[in-house]
C-alpha positions in Angstrom: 10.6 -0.7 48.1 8.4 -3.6 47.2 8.5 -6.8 48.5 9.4 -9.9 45.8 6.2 -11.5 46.4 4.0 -8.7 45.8 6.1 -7.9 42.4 5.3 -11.7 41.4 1.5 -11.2 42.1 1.7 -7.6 39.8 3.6 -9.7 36.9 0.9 -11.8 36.6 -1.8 -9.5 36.4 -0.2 -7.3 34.2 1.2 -7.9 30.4 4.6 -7.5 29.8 5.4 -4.6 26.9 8.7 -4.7 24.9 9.6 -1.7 23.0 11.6 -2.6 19.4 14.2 0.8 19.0 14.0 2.4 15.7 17.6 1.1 14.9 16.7 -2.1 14.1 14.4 -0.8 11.4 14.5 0.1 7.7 13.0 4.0 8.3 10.7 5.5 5.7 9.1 8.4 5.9 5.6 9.2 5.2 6.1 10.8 1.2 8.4 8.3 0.9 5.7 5.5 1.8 3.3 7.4 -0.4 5.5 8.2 -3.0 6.8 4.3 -3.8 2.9 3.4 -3.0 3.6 1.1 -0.6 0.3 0.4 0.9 -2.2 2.6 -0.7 -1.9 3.0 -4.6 -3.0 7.1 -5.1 -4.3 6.9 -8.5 -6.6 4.2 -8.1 -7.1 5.2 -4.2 -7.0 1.3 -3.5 -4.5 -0.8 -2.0 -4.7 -3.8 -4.1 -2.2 -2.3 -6.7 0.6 -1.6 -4.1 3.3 -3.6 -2.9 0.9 -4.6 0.5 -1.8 -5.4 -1.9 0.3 -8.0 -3.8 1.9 -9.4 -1.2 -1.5 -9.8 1.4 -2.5 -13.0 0.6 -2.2 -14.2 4.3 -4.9 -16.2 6.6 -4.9 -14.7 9.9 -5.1 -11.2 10.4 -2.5 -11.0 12.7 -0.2 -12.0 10.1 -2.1 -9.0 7.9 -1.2 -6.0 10.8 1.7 -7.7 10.7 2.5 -7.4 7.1 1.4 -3.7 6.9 3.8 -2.9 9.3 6.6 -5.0 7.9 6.0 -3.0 4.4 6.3 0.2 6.2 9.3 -0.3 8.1 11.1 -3.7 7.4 12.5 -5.0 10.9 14.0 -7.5 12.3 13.2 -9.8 16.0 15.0 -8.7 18.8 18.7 -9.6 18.2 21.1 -9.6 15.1 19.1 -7.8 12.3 20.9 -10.4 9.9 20.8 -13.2 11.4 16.8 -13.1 11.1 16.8 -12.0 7.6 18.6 -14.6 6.8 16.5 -17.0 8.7 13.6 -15.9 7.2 15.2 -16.8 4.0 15.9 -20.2 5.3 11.9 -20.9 6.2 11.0 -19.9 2.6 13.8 -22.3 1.0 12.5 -24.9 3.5 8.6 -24.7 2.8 9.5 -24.2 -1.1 11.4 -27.9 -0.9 8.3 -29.2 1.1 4.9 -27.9 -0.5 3.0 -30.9 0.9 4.2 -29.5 4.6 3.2 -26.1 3.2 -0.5 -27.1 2.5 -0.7 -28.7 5.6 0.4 -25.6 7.6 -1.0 -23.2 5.6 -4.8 -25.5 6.6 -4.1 -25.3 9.9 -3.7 -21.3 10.2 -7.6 -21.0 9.5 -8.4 -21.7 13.0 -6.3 -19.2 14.3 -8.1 -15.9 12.0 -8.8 -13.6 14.4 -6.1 -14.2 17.3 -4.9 -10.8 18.1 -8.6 -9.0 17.8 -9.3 -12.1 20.5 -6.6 -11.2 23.0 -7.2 -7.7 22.6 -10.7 -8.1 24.5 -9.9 -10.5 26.8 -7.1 -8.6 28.6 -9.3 -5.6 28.7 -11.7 -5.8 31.7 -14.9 -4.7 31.2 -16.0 -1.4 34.0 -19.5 -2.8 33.3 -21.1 -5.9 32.6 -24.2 -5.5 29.6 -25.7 -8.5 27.4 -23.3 -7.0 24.7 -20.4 -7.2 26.8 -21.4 -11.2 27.7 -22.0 -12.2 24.6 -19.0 -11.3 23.3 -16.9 -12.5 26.2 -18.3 -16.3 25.4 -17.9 -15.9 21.5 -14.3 -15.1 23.0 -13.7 -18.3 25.0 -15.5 -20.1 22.1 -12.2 -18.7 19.4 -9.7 -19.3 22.0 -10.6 -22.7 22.5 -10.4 -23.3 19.0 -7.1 -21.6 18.8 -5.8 -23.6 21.6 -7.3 -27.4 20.2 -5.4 -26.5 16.8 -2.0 -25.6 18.3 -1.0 -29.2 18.6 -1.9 -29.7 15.1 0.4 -26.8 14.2 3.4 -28.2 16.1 3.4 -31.6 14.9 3.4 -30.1 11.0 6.3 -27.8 11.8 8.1 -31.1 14.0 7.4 -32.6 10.5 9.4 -29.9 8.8 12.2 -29.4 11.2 13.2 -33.2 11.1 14.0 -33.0 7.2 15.5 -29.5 7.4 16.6 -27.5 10.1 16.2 -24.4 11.0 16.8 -22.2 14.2 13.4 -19.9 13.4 11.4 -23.0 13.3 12.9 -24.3 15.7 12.2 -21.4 18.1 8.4 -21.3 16.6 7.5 -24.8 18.2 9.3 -24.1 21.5 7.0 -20.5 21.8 3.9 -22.6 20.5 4.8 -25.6 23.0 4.2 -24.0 26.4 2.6 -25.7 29.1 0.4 -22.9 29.7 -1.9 -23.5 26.7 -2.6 -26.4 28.2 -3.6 -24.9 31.8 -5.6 -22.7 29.7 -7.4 -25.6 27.5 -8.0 -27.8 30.8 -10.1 -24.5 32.6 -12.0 -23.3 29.6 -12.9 -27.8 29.2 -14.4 -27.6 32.6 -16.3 -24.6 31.7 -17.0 -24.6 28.1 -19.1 -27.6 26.2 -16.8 -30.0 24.4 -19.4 -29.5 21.0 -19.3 -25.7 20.9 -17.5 -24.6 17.8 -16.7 -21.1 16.4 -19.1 -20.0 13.7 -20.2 -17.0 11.4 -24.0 -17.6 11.1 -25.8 -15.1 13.0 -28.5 -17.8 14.1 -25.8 -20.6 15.1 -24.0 -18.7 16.9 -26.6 -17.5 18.9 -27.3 -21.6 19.9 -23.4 -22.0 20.4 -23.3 -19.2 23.0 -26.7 -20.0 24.6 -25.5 -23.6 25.3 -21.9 -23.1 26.1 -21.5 -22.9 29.6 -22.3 -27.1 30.5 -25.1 -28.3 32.0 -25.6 -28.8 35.7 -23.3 -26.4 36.5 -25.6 -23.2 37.2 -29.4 -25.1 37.3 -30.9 -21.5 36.8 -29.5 -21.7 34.0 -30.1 -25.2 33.0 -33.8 -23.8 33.7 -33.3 -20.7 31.2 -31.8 -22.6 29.0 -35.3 -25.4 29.0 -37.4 -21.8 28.7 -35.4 -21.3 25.2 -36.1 -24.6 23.4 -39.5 -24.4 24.4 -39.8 -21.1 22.5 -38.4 -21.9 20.0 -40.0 -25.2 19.1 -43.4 -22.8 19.6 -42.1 -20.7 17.2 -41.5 -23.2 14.6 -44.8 -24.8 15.4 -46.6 -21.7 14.2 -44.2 -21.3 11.2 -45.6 -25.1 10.0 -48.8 -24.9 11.0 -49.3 -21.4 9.1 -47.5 -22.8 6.0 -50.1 -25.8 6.1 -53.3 -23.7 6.5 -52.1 -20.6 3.8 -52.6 -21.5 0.1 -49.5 -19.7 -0.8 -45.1 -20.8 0.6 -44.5 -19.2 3.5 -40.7 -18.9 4.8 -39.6 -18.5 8.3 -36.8 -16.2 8.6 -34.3 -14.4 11.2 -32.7 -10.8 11.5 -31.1 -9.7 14.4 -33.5 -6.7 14.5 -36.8 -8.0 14.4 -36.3 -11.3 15.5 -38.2 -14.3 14.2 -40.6 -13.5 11.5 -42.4 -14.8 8.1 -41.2 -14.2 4.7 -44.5 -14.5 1.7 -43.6 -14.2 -2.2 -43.9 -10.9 -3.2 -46.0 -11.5 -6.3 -49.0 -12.6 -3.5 -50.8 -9.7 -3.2 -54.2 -11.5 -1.2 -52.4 -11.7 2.2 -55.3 -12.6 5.1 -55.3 -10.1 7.9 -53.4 -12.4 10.7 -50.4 -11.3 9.2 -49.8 -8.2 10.6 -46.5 -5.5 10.9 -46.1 -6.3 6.8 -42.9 -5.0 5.0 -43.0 -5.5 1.5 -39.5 -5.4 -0.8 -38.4 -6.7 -4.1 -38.6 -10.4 -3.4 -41.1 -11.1 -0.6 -43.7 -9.6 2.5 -41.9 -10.0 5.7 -44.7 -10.0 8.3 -45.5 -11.6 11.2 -48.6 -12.6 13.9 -49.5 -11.8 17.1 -48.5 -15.9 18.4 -44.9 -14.8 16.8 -44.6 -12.1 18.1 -45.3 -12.8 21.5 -42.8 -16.4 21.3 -40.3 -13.8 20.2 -41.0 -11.9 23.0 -40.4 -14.9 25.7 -37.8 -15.9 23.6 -35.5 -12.6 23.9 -36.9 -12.5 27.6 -35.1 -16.1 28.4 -32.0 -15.4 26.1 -31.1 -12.6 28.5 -31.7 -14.6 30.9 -29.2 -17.0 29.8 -26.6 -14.3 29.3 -27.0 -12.7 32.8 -26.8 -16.0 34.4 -23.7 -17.2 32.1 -21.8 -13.8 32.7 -20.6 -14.8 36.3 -19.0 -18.4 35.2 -18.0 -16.9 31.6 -16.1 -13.5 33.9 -14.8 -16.3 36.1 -13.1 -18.3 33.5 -11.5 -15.1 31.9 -10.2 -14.1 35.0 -7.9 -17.6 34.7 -7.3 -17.0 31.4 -5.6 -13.0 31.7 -2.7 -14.5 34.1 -1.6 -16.4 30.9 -1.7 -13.3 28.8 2.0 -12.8 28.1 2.0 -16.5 26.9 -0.8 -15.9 24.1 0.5 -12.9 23.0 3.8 -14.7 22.4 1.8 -17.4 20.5 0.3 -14.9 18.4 3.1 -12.9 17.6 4.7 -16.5 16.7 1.8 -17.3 14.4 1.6 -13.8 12.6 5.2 -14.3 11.5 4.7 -17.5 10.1 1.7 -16.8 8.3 3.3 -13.4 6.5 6.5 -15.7 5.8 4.3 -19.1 4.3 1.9 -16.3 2.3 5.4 -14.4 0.6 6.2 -17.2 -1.3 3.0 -19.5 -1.4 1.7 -18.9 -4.4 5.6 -18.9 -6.2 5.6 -23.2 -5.6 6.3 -24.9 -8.9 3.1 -25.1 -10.9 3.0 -28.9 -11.4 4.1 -30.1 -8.5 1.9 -27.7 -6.5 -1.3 -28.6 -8.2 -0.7 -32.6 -8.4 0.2 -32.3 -4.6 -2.5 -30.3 -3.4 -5.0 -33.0 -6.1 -3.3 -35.9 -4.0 -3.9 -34.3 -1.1 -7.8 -33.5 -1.3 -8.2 -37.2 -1.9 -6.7 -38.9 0.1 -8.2 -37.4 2.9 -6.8 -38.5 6.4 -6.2 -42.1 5.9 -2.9 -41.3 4.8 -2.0 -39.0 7.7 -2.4 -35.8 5.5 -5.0 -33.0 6.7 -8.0 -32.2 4.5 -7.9 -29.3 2.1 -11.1 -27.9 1.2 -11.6 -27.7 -2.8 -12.2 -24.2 -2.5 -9.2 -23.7 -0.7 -7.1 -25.8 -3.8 -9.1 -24.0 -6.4 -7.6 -20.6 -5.4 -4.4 -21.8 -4.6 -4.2 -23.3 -8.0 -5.5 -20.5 -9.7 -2.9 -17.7 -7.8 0.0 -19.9 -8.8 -1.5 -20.1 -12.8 -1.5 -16.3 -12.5 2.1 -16.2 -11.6 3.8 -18.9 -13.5 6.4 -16.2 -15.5 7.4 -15.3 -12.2 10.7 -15.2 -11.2 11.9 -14.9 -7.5 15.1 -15.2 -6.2 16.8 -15.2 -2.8 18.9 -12.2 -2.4 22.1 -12.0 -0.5 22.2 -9.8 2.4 25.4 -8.7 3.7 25.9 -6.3 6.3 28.1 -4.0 4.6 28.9 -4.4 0.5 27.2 -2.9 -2.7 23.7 -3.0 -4.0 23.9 -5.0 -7.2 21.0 -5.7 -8.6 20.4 -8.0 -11.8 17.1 -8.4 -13.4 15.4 -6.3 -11.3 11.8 -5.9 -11.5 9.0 -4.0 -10.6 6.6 -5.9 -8.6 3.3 -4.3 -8.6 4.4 -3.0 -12.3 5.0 -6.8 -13.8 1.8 -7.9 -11.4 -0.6 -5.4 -13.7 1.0 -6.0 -17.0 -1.5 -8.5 -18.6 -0.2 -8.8 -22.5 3.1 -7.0 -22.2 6.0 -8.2 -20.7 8.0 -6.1 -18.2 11.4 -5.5 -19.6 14.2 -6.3 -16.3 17.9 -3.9 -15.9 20.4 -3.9 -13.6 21.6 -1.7 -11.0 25.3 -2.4 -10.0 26.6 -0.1 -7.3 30.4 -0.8 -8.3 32.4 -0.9 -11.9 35.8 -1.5 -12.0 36.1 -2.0 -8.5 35.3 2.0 -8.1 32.2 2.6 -6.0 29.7 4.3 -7.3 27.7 6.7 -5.1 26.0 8.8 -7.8 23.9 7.4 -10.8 22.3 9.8 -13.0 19.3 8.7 -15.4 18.4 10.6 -18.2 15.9 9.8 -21.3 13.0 10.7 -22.6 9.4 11.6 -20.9 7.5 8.0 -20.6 11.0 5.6 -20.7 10.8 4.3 -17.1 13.1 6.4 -15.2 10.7 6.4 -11.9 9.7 3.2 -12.7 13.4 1.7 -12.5 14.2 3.9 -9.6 10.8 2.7 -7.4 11.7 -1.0 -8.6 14.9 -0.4 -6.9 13.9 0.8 -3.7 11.1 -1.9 -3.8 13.4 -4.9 -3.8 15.7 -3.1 -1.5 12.4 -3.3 1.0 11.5 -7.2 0.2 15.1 -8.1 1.3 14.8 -6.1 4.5 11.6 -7.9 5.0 13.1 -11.3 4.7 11.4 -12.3 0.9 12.3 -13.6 -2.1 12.8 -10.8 -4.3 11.9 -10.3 -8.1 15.2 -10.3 -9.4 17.9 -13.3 -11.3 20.2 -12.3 -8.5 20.5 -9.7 -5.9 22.9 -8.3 -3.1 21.9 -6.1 -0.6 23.6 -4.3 2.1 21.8 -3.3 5.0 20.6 -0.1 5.4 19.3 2.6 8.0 17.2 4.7 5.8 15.1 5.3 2.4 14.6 8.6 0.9 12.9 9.3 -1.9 11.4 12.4 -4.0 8.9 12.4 -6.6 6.0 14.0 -7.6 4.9 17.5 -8.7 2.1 18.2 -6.3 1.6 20.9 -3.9 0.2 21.1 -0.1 -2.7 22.9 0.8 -2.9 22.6 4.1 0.3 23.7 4.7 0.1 26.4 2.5 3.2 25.5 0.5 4.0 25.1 -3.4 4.9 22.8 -5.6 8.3 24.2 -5.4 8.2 24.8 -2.1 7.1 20.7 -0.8 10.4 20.1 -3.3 12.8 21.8 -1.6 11.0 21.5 2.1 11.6 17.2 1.1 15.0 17.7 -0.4 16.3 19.6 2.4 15.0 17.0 5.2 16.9 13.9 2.5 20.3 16.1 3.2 19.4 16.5 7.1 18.8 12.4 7.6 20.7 10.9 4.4 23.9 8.9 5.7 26.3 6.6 4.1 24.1 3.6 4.6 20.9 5.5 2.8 19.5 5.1 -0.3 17.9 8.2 -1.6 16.2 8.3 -4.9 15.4 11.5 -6.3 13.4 12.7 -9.2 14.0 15.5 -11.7 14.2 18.0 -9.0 14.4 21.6 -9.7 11.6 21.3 -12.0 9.3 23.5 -10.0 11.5 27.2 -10.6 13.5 28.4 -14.1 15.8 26.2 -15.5 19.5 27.5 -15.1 18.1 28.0 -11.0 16.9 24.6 -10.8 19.0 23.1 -12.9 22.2 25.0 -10.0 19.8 23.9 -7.2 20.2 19.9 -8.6 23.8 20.1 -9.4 24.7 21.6 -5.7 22.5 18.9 -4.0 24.1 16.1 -6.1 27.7 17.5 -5.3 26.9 17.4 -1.7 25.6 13.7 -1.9 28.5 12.7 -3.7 30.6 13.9 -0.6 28.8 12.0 1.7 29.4 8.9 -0.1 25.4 8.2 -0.3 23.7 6.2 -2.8 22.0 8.3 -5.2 19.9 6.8 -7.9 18.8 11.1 -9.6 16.4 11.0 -12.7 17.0 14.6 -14.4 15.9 16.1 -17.7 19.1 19.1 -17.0 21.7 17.1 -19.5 24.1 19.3 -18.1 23.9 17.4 -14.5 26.0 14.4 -16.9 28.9 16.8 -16.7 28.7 15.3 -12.9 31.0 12.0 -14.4 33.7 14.0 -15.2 34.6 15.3 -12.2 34.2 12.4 -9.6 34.7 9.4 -10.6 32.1 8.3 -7.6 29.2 9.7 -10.3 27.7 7.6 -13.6 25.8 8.2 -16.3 22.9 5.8 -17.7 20.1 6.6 -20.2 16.8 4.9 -20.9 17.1 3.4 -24.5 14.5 4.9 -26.8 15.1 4.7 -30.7 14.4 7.4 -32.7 12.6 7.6 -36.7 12.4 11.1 -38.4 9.4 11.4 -40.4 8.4 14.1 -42.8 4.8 15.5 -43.3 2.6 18.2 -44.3 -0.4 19.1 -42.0 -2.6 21.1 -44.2 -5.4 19.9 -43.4 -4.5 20.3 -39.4 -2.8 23.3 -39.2 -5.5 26.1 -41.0 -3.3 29.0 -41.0 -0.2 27.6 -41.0 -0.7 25.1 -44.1 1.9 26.1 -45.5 4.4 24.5 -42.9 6.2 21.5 -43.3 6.8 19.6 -39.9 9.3 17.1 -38.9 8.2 14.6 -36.5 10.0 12.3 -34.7 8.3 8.9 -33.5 10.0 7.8 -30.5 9.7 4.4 -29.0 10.8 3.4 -25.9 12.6 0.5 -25.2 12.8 0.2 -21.3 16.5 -0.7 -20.7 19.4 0.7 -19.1 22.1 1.8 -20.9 25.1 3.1 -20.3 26.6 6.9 -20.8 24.0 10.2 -21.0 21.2 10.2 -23.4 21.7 11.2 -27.1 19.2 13.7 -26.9 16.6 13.0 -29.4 15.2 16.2 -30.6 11.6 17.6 -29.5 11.1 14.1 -27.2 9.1 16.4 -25.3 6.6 17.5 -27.9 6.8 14.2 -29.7 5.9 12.4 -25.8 2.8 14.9 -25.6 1.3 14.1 -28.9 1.1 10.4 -28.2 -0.4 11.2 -25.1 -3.2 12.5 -27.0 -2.3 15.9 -27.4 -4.5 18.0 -30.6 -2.3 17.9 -33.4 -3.0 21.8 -34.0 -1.3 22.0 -30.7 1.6 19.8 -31.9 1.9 21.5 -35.1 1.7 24.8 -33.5 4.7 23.6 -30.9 6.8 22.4 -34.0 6.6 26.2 -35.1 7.5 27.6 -32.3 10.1 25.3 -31.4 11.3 26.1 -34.7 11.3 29.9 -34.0 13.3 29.8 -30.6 16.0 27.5 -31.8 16.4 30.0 -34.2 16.7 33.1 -31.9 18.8 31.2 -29.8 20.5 30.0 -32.5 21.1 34.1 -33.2 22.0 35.4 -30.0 24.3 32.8 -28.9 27.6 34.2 -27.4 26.3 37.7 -27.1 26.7 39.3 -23.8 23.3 40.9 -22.7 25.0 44.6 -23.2 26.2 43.6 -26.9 22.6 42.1 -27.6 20.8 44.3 -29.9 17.4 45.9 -28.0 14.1 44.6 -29.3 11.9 47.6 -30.4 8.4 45.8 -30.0 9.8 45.6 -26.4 10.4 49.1 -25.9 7.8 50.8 -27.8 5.6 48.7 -25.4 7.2 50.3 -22.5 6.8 53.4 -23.4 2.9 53.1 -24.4 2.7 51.7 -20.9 4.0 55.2 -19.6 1.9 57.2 -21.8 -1.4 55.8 -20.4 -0.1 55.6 -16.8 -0.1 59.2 -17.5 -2.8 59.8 -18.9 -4.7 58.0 -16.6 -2.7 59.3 -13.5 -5.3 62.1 -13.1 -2.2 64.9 -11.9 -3.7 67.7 -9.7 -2.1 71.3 -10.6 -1.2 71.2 -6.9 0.6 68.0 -7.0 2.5 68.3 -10.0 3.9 71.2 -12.7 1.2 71.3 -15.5 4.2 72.0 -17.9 6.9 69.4 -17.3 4.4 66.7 -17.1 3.7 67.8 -20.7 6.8 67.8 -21.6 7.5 64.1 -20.1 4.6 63.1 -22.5 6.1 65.0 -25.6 9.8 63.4 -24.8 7.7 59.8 -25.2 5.3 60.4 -28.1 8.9 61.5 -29.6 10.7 57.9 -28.9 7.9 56.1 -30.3 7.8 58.5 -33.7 11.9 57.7 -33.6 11.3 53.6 -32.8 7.9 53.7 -36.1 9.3 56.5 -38.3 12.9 56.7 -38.0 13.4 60.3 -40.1 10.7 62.1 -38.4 12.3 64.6 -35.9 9.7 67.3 -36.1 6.7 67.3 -34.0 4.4 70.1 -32.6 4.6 70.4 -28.7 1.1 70.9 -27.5 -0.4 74.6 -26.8 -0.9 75.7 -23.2 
């Protein structure tokens, strides 16, 4: 057994890991992620037009890992799930009543952009110690000090907040950001680190910023190394002017990390002298250089690793300080992720006017008013995401921990976000009529009426909730749940060697393994994939055992007979996408060649997007009608009006006929028995193998049926000599 005080020394060199159970989470699985697109849109391969794409609008990318996640499996901080739902609510309400707080904190969460990728390298100790390895170990320190100057900042805009409207999150924010150990921290890396070193971008300013952050006097080698540098590069700099004065033609000093310090010349001079030597001409200019250059950039990389080397052991020194505070930075990050996802969910939904005038106010008056600067860039796209989403409407849903999912207004998000001229039309989803719960809802309607659409806006929202957003919706309540299921899609699997058919019914049967009463499982004309009366058994038998299970069942179907489901249990409703229906007569002569002489009906169809109650009033030949404004040849459609024409009329004549009492269909069977004759004739029979004789007579018995089937009266025929 240990002793306490060598456990104490192993806590502090190690970082404590909490592991969140899956309970607490919203679970998806991976066709349902893909399926509802919530991260990676599959027809446009991008993940701008999914629900992470629309909703990634955040400043730090620990708030962005954070979001992903979120989106794929909504959760809640350790404790009660609804308590910080709710409380997430509450930070939205409160930065929506304060926008000039908003702005503030939404400024300050620039400095703290790359956090998490930060931490993630300074915990790790390096096994061996390269000019790559220092480099980035001081750009490290350089971010966290940076990090650490603007966490201040950040607590006395949230104190701001908190003393208008309370709130327990926030409140629990500033004591996480308020630890004494960032100050510990800030004090070592001060001793260490040069007061005027700031993070930057720019390859050759960063360069400076790491050569010169360690102070002077406290290594004088370096101090030394550090003289060796300017004096190179003031050399280099020299040649650069003096060769621009001497050369009759602009000559540009430039910097790559690969070659170092060289000359850029216009590319239209074409006379270069001969000094210039190593010369790589491109579109715009010569780069080139000269032998002086060359050899300053020599002495110049020769001192800069110089400087590195000697800054490693005071740079390894301060970072082995800093890992002892690791738990506490990681807490601060984790702190600053969620507030960034949270502010970024509902900035850009702040009222138009009063955001723009504030933020206007704002960039001018500067500090003298105790307001933080905003960059114009940084109001210009504000401004210009909030124009975008003026017809916007969000709303906070309710969520309860047990209840029915009512819905009113519901919208799809990424649907209504890429709708430019049209506007999205809203419907409802309510979960209980006439105080009877409903478990079972069963969409039908014509091809291209919104039936997945309305059924992915559903689950959508349902995720928002769980994540703690504003929802596009007039008014929503949502229960908690454990699980989403969903089916859609007609697509097979190579790599597992499996049908379209066979992915349907391999996801269908893993829904009815996991689906419990606190599910929601959407589900999309399944049984498609097989013959109709089989899948349309398969559906029925899946819904029936759904129903049982008192699951929430939102099933699109084009089987009308699945509405006969309402009758039965009372748990099961019907609804219908509207769609409105004009019969038009006309000729297609001109389309149709052969069949000119036909006379079509049409129907044009138009959707209207709504919900409506009872099954659809099926609206003859949607089908066709749905393909030919999809483009479809119109010989194609007129030929489909034909035959659709023909099979309602055989149907039409061999309804209620048993399949003994159904005359037999002659074509049929005089194409049998052809099919017998040349198997035989093509059998090649051996004498050995089979009586020469009766296998003549089997022929004679079937060129007599088809003589019976083509003549009818003809009962003599010659038998063939032996």
């Amino acid at each position: 057994m240990l002793h306490p005080t060598i456990i104490r020394i192993m806590c502090l060199n190690f970082v404590q890991v909490v592991v969140n159970p899956s309970r607490r989470k919203l679970l998806m699985d991976y066709s349902t992620i893909a399926s509802l697109e919530l991260v990676h849109n599959t027809r446009r391969d991008s993940s701008k037009q999914s629900l992470y794409g629309i909703m990634n609008n955040t400043q730090t990318s620990a708030g962005n890992r954070l979001l992903r996640s979120t989106v794929c499996a909504p959760r809640g901080l350790p404790g009660n799930y609804l308590f910080n739902t709710r409380s997430r609510h509450e930070i939205i309400a409160v930065f929506l009543a304060n926008p000039g707080s908003f702005f503030e904190v939404l400024e300050v969460l620039s400095d703290f952009r790359d956090l998490d990728r930060l931490l993630s390298q300074l915990v790790v100790v390096p096994k061996v110690i390269t000019p790559r390895v220092s480099r980035i170990s001081i750009g490290n320190i350089i971010s966290l000090k940076q990090c650490l100057e603007a966490a201040p900042r950040l607590i006395d805009c949230l104190k701001t907040v908190v003393l208008t409207h309370s709130s327990e999150l926030l409140t629990s924010m500033i004591d996480s950001l308020c630890n004494e150990k960032f100050q510990v921290i800030l004090d070592d890396i001060n001793r260490v680190i040069n007061d005027r070193v700031q993070a930057t971008r720019s390859a050759p300013q960063k360069r400076i910023q790491e050569c010169f952050a360690v102070r002077a006097g406290i290594d004088g080698m370096l101090d030394v190394a550090r003289r060796a540098y300017l004096d190179s590069m003031d050399s280099i700099h020299e040649i650069a002017q003096r060769m621009n004065k001497a050369s009759s033609f602009p000559i540009k000093l430039s910097y790559t990390s690969k070659r170092g310090y060289h000359l850029s010349i216009p590319a239209d001079i074409k006379d270069i002298p001969g000094e210039f030597i190593e010369r790589v001409p491109n579109k715009t200019a010569t780069l080139c250089t000269t032998r002086d250059l060359k050899s300053c950039n020599s002495r110049l990389r020769e001192s800069l690793a110089a400087i590195y080397k000697l800054s490693t052991k005071t740079i390894q020194d301060l970072l082995d300080k800093v890992r002892t505070h690791a738990t506490a930075m990681y807490a601060m990050m984790e702190t600053i992720a969620l507030l960034d996802m949270i502010l970024r969910w509902e900035g850009d939904k702040v009222d138009l006017w009063q955001s723009t005038r504030l933020m206007f106010f704002i960039s001018k008056l500067r500090t003298c008013s105790g307001y933080v600067p905003i960059r114009m860039s940084m109001y210009v796209r504000i401004c210009r995401s909030v124009m975008a989403d003026t017809d916007s409407v969000l709303t906070k849903p309710e969520v309860t921990e047990f209840g029915n999912l009512v819905i009113r207004g519901g919208r799809h998000p990424v649907m209504e976000k890429s709708l430019k001229d049209d506007l999205y039309v809203s419907n409802n989803t309510v979960r209980e009529i006439f105080n009877v719960p409903v478990f079972r809802v069963v969409i039908t309607g014509p091809n291209c009426a919104g039936k997945s659409t309305y059924m992915r806006a559903i689950a959508m929202i349902t995720i928002i909730a769980h994540m703690g957003c504003y929802v596009p919706a007039t008014e929503a309540f949502i229960p908690l749940l454990d699980r989403i299921c969903s089916r859609f899609g007609t697509s097979d699997d190579m790599e597992e060697n499996a049908s379209t058919f066979e992915v349907e019914m391999t996801e269908t049967a893993f829904i009815l393994e996991v689906a419990t009463p606190k599910s929601l499982v959407l589900i999309d004309e399944l049984g498609r994939g097989t013959a109709n009366d089989e899948g349309c058994a398969i559906a029925w038998s899946v819904s029936e055992e759904l129903i049982q299970r008192r699951v929430f069942t939102c099933f699109a179907t084009h089987y009308h007979r699945i509405n006969k489901l309402s009758t039965l249990y009372p748990q099961c409703r019907c609804f219908h996408m509207d769609a409105t229906s004009e019969r038009v007569t006309a000729c297609l002569r001109k389309v149709l060649g052969d069949h000119a002489n036909c006379v079509v009906i049409k129907n044009q169809i138009r959707c209207l997007y709504t919900l409506k109650d009872g099954p659809f009033d099926v609206i003859e030949r949607y089908g066709i009608v749905a393909a030919r404004n999809c483009g479809m040849p119109a010989a194609i459609i007129g030929r489909a009006h034909t035959l659709f024409e023909l099979l309602a009329e055989r149907k039409k004549h061999n309804y209620g006929r048993s399949e003994e009492n159904r005359p037999a269909d002659p074509i049929h069977n005089n194409r049998r028995v052809l099919h017998h004759l040349l198997a035989l004739r093509y059998a090649q029979l051996k004498p050995e193998g089979t009586c020469r004789s009766s296998s003549r007579w089997h022929v004679r018995i079937l060129r007599v049926r088809i003589m019976q089937n083509f003549v009818g009266n003809c009962t003599i025929f010659e038998s063939p000599k032996p």
